[in-house]
C-alpha positions in Angstrom: -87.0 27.8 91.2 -87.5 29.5 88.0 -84.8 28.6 84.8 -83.4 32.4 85.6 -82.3 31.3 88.7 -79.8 28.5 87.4 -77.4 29.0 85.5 -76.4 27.1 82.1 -74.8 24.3 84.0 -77.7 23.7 86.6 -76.3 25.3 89.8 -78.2 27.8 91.8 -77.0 31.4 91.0 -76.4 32.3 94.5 -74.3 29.1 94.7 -70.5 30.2 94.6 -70.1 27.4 92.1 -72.3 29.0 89.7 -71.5 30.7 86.7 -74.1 33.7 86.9 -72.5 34.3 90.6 -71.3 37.7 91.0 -68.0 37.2 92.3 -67.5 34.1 89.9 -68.5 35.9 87.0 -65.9 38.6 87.4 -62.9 35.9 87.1 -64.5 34.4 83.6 -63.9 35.6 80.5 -66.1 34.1 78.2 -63.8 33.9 75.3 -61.4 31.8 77.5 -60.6 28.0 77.4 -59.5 27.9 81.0 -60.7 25.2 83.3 -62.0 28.1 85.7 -64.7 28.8 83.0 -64.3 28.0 79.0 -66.9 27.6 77.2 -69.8 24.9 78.2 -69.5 23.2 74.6 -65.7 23.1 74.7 -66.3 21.2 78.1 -68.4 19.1 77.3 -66.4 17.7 74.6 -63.7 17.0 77.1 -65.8 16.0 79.6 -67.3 13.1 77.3 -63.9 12.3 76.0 -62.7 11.5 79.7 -65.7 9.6 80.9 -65.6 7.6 77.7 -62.0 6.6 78.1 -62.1 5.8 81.7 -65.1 3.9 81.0 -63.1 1.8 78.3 -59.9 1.3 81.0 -62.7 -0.1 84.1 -65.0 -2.6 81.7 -62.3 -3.8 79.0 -59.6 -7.0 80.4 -56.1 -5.5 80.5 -53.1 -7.5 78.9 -50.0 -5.5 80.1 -47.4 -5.0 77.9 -43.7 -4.0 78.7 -42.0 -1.3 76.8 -38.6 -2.3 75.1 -35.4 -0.3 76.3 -34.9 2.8 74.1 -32.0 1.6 72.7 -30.2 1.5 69.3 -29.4 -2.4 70.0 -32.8 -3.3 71.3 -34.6 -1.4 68.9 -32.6 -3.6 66.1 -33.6 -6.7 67.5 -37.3 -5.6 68.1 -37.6 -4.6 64.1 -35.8 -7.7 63.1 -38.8 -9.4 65.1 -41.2 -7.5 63.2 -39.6 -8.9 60.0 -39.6 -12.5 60.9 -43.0 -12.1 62.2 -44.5 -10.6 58.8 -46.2 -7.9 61.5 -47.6 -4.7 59.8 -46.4 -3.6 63.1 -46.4 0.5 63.7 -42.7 1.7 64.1 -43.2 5.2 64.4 -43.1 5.6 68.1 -40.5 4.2 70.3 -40.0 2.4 73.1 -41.7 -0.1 71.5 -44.7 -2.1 73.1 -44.1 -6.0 73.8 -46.2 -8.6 73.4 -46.1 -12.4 73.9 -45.3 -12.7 70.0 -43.5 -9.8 69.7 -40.5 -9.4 72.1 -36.5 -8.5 71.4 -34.6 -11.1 69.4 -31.9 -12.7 71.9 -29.0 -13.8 70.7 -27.8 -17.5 70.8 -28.3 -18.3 74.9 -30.1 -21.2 75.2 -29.9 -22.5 79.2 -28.7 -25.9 79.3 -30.4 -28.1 82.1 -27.3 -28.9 83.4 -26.7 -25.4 83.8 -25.5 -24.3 87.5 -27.7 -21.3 89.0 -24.8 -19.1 88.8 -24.0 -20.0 85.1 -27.9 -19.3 84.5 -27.8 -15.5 86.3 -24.3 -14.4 84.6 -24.8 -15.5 80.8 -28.3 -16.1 80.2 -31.1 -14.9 82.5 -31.8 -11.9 84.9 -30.1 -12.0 88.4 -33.7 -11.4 89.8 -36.7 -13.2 88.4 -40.2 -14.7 89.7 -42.7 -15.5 87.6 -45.8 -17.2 89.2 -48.3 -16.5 86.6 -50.3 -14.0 88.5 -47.2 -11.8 89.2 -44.1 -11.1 87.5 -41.0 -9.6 88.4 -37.3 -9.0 87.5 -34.2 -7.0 87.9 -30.8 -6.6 86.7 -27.6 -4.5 87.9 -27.0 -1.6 85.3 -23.6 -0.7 84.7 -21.1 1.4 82.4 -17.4 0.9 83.2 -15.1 2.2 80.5 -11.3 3.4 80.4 -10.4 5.6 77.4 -7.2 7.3 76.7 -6.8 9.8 73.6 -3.6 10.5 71.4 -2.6 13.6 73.8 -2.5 11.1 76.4 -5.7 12.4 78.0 -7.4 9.7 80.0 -11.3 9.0 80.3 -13.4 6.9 82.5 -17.5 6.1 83.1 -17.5 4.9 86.3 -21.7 4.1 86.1 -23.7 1.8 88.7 -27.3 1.1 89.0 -30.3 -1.2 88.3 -32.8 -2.1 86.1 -36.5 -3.7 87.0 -39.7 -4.3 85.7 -42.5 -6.8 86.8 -46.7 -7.1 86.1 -49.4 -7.6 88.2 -52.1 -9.2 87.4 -53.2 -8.8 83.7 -53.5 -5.2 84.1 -50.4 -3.5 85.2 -46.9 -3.6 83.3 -44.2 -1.3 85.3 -40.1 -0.9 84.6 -37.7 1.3 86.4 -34.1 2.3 86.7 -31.2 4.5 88.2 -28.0 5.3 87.7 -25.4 6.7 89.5 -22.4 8.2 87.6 -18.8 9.8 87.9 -17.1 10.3 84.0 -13.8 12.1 83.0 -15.2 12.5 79.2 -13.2 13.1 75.7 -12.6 16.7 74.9 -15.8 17.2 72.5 -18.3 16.1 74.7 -16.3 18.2 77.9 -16.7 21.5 75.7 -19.6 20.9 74.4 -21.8 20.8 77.8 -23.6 23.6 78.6 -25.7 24.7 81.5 -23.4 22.1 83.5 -26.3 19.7 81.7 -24.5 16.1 80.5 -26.0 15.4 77.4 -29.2 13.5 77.8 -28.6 12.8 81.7 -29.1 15.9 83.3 -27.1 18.2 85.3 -23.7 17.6 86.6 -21.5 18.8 89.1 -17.6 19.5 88.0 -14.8 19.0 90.6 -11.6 19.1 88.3 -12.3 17.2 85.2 -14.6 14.8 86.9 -18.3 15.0 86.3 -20.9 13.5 89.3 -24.7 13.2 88.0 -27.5 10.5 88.2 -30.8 10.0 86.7 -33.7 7.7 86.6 -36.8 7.0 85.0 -40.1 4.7 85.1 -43.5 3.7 83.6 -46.4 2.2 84.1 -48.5 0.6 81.4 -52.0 -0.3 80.8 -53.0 -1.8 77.5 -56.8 -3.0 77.7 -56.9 -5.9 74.8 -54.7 -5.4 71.9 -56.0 -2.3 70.7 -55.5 0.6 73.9 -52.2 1.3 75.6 -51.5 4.0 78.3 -48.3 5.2 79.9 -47.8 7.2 82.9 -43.9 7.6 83.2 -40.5 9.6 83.5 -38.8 8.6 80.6 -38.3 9.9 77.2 -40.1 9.5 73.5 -38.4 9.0 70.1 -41.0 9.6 66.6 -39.7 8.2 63.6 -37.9 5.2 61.8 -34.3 6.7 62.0 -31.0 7.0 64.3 -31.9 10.8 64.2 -35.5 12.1 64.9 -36.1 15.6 63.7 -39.7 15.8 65.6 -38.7 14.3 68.8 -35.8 12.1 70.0 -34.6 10.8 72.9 -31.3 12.8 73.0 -32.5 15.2 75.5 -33.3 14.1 79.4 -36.0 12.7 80.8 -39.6 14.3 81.3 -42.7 13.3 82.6 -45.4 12.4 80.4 -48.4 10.7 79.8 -49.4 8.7 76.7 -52.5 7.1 75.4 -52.5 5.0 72.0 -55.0 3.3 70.2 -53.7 0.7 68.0 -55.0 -1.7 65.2 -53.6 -3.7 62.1 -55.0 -0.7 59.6 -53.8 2.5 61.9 -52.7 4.3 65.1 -53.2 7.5 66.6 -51.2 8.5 70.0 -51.8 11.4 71.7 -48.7 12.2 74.5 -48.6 15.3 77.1 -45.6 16.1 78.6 -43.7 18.7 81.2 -40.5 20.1 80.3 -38.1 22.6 81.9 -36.3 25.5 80.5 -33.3 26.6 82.1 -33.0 30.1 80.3 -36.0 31.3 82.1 -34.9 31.1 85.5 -32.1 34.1 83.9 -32.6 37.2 83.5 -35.9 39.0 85.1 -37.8 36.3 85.7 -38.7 34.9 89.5 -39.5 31.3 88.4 -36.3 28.7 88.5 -36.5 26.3 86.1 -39.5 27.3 84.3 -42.0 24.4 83.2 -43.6 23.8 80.3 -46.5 22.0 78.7 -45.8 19.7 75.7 -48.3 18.0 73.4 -47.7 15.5 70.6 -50.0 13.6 68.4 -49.5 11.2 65.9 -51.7 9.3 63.5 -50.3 6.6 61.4 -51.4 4.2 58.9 -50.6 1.5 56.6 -51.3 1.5 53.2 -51.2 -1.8 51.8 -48.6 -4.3 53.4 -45.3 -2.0 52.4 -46.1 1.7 53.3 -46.5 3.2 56.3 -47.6 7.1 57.0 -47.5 9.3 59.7 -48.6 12.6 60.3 -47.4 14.5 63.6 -48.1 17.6 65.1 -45.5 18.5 68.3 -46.3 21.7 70.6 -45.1 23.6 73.4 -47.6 25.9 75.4 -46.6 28.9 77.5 -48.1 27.4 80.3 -47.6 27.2 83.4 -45.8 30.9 82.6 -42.7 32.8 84.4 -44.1 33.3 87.6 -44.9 29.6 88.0 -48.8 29.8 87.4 -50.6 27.0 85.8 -53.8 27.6 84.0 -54.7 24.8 82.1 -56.7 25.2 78.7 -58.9 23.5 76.5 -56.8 23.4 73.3 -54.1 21.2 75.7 -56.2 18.6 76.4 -57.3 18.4 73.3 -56.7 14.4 72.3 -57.8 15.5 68.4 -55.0 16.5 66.0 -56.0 20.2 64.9 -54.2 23.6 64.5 -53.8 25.7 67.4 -53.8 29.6 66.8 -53.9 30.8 70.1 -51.2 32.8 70.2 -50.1 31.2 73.2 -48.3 27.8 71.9 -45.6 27.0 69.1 -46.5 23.9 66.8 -44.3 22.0 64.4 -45.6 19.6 62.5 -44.1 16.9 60.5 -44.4 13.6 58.6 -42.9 9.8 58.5 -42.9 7.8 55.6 -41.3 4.0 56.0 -41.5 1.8 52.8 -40.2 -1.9 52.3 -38.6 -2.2 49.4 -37.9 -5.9 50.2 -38.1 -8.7 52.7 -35.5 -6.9 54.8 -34.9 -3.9 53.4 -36.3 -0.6 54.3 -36.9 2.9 53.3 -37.6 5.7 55.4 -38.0 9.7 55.6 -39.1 12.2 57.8 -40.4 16.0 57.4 -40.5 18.9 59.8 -42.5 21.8 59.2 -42.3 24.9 62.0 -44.9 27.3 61.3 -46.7 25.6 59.0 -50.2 27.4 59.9 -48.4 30.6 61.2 -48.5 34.0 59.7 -44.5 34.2 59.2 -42.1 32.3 56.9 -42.7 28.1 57.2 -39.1 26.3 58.1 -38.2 22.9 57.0 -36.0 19.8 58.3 -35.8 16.4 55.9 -34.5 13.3 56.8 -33.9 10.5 54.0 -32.5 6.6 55.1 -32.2 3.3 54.8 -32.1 -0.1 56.8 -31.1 -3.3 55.5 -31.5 -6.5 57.9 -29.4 -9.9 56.9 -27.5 -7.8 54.0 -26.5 -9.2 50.7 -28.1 -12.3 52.2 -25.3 -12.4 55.4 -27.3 -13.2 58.1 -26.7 -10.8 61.3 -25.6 -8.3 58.8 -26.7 -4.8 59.4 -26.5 -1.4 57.3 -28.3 1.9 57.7 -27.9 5.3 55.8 -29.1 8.3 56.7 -28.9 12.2 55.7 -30.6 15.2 57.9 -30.7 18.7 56.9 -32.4 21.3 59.0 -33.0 24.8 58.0 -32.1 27.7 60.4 -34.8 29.1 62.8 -36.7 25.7 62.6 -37.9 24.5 66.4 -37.1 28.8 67.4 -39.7 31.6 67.8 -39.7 35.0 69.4 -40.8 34.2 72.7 -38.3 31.8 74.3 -41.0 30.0 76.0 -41.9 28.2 72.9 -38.3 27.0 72.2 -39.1 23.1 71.1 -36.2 22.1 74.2 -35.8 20.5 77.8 -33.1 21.3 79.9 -31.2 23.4 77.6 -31.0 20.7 74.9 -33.1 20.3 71.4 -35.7 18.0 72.0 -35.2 16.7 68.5 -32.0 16.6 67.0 -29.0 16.8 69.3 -27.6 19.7 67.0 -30.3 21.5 66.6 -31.1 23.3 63.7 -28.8 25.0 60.5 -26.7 21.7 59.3 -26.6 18.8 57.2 -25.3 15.4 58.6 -24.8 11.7 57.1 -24.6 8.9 59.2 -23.3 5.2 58.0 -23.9 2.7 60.4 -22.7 -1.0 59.8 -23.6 -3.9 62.2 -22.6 -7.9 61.9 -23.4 -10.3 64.8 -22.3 -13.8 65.0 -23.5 -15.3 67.9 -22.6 -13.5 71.2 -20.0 -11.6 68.4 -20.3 -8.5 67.4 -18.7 -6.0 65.0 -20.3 -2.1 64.5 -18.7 1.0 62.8 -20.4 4.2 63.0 -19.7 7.0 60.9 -21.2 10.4 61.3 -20.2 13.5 59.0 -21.6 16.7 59.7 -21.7 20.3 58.5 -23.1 23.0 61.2 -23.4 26.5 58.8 -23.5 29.2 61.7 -23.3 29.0 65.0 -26.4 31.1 67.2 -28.4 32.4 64.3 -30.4 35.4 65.2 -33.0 36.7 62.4 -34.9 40.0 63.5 -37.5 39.2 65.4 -36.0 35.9 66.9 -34.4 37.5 69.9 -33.6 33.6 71.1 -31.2 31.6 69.4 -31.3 28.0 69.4 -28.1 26.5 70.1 -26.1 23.9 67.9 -23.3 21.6 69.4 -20.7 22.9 67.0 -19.9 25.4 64.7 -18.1 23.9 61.3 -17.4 20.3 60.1 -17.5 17.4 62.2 -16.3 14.0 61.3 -16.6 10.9 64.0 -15.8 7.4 63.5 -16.5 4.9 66.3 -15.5 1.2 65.6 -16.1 -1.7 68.1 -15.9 -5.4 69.1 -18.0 -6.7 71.0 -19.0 -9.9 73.2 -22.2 -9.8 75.1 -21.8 -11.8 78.4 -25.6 -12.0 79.1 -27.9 -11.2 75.8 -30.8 -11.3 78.1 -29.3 -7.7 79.9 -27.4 -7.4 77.5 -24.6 -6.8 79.4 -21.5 -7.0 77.2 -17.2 -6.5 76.5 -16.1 -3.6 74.2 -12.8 -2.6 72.8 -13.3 0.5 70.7 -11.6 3.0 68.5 -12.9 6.6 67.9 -11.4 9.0 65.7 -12.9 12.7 65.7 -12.6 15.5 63.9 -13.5 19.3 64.1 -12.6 22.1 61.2 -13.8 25.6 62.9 -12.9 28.6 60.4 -9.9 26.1 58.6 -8.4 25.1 61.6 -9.0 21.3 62.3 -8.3 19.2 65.4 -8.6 15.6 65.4 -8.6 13.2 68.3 -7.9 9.2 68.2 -9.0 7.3 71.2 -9.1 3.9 72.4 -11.5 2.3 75.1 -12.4 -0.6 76.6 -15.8 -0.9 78.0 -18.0 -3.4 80.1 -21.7 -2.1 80.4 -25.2 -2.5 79.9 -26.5 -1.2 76.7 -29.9 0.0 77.9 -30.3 3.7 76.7 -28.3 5.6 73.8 -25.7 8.0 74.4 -25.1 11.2 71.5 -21.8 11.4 71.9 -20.8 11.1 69.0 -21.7 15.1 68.2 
């Protein structure tokens, strides 16, 4: 058979399969990057880049490592490990990865050998747990039950059940899983503030009265061959950056499935993430597909520069694809595990930067940057983020205080086509308020013990609600429209640090000024729960 009668990839030109085939060659365009025919260079990149990686997965040994709730509390402890430990650790990306030297700091719960079984399972250890060596496995009841009643004498409950598990096989395979079940009567600014019958960061609801019925769940699986390569297939959500906000992607919206891979080594990282999100506006209007999905693609490389800076660059983006009618044509530039600009046409970047610098021993520095339409042809649009964390303050051990201001232009995560909105479900997939405000946050923590006291503080100013620029037909919505300020102060006394199941009594005072007109709300609580994901409540 003569070289004319192959085509560039060695099949036969009568062979269907070919690319010279008649009936083949009128689905191809040759200036595409779909899978059905993009160019032979651009596949053999990606064909090398697999092959390579799965090679690495099959021929290096596996150490599996268990991701850390993404939680406020646990993400305290894990950096107040990372201090003790002198780690040049990367912090950027959360949940964090755990390691035999680096896990969460547990508060004072040593287990006695005189201990009973059930003293063991109720204030220091799982209810569940094997460990044999080979095999590990545990699990834990989940569990959020709080009454609230405001000064109009409104009542509020979180009636919450569910579980929490994890276990590893082998040295290869680390996995973790939960569910919840929930039924919550909720304060007035969080009950007017849900949209698209959506509860904020759980998913959709169903309303009978004032009582709101939802559940969610979410799961990994983790691979991390030596030190050095971790991947994640899971349902579950991501947080980039070093503050209680991210303004590049948080963990305030729900859950989505995604797939992560991350190198990692004491000089830098890089972490390449694809993920499938839903928007809820496209099902509306003209279009056929319910719940249309969308492809999402982050990457982040990070570095540290000497022992006390650490830089990350990040580039977040959302692809038209699969598009209203539910078709999925996958594309080069989407699998593409290198960090470069996309100017398809068909995708919506924002890219950003995280800066965290130790000042001292236990005090850190940290920032953020957004930047939508950074390589586009229309105006760029910014969001900052400035903080601080300061572990054992003033030299008070279990002394805790973080500061925090984030402004976000209007128009910033938006475009034109509302397929390339940066959100899931109907929420911003960074910041809970979306774009067009300034915030502060004051956060104070001091734990003695199994004690612990915490006042959070959050002032905001939201500077139009729904801003629509020509040209951006779709808005991106903001919780609020005007001045917020919310206060919640706490005790609390954790039964069993290990699930860190605990006691609250709480006070919240909150306050909304729309157009001069201000309405404030005082409410007390009591609480016993889990504290295993974060709630933004707080608005």
């Amino acid at each position: 058979m003569s070289r004319r009668e192959v085509d560039s990839l060695g099949y036969p030109c009568h062979s269907e399969r070919s690319l010279c085939h008649p009936e083949r060659s009128r689905r191809i365009d040759p200036k595409s990057y779909h899978f059905t025919g993009y160019p032979e260079r651009s596949q053999r990149i990606l064909f090398t880049f697999y092959f390579l990686l799965f090679t690495l997965l099959f021929s290096l040994p596996l150490n599996a490592q268990f991701l850390t709730p993404l939680s406020s509390e646990m993400n305290r402890q894990m950096e107040y490990r990372i201090i003790q430990s002198k780690s040049s650790y990367f912090t950027v990306i959360k949940p964090y990865l755990q390691n035999d030297s680096l896990v969460p700091v547990q508060y004072e719960s040593p287990v006695k050998e005189n201990n009973t079984w059930i003293n063991s399972k109720l204030f220091h250890q799982s209810l569940v747990e094997v460990d044999s060596g080979d095999f590990y496995l545990f699990l834990d009841p989940a569990f959020d039950f709080s009454l609230g009643q405001d000064n109009s004498g409104r009542r509020t409950f979180t009636n919450t059940r569910g579980f929490n598990a994890g276990g590893r096989i082998g040295s290869k395979f680390a996995f973790g899983t939960n569910f919840y079940e929930n039924q919550a009567i909720f304060p007035d600014w969080v009950h007017n503030g849900i949209r698209n019958k959506v509860i904020p960061g759980q998913g959709m609801g169903r309303l009978k009265q004032q009582t709101w019925d939802y559940a969610h769940s979410s799961g990994y699986v983790s691979f991390s061959p030596v030190t050095k390569l971790n991947i994640q297939l899971g349902q579950g959500k991501n947080f980039i950056g070093d503050g209680y906000r991210s303004l590049l992607l948080s963990d305030a919206a729900y859950n989505y499935p995604y797939s992560r891979f991350s190198f990692i080594s004491n000089r830098f990282m890089y972490s390449w993430m694809l993920g499938i999100v839903q928007d809820l506006s496209i099902s509306k209007g003209v279009d056929q597909y319910t719940y249309g999905k969308r492809m999402i693609s982050s990457h982040v490389f990070s570095t540290n520069i000497g022992s006390a800076l650490q830089v990350s660059i990040i580039k977040n983006t959302v692809y038209d694809n699969p598009d209203t009618t539910g078709k999925f044509s996958p594309r080069f530039e989407e699998f593409n595990p290198v960090m470069l600009p996309v100017s398809s046409g068909r995708s919506h970047s924002v890219w950003g930067m995280n800066v965290k610098m130790m000042v001292s021993k236990h005090w850190w520095l940290y920032g953020q940057a957004a930047f939508d339409n950074l390589t586009g042809k229309d105006n760029m649009h910014t969001g900052f983020q400035l903080g601080s964390k300061y572990y054992d303050a003033f030299g008070l051990k279990g002394l805790y205080l973080q500061t925090e201001y984030n402004g976000i232009e209007t128009e910033t995560y938006t475009s034109g086509n509302k397929s390339f909105q940066w959100m899931h479900f109907g929420e911003p997939l960074a910041h809970p308020s979306g774009n067009n405000f300034s915030e502060g946050i004051f956060y104070a923590v001091y734990t003695w013990k199994r004690w612990q006291f915490s006042s959070f503080t959050r002032l905001s100013q939201v500077y139009k609600k729904n801003v629509i620029s020509p040209g951006n037909k779709f808005a991106f919505p903001t919780m609020s429209n005007g001045r917020t300020i919310h206060n919640n102060t706490q005790l609390n006394w954790f039964m069993n640090p290990k699930t860190t199941a605990h006691f609250s009594l709480g006070y919240i005072i909150h306050q909304d000024e729309v157009a001069g007109i201000k309405s404030t709300q005082n409410m007390i609580y009591f609480s016993f729960r889990t504290a295993l994901f974060n709630n933004y409540l707080s608005y």
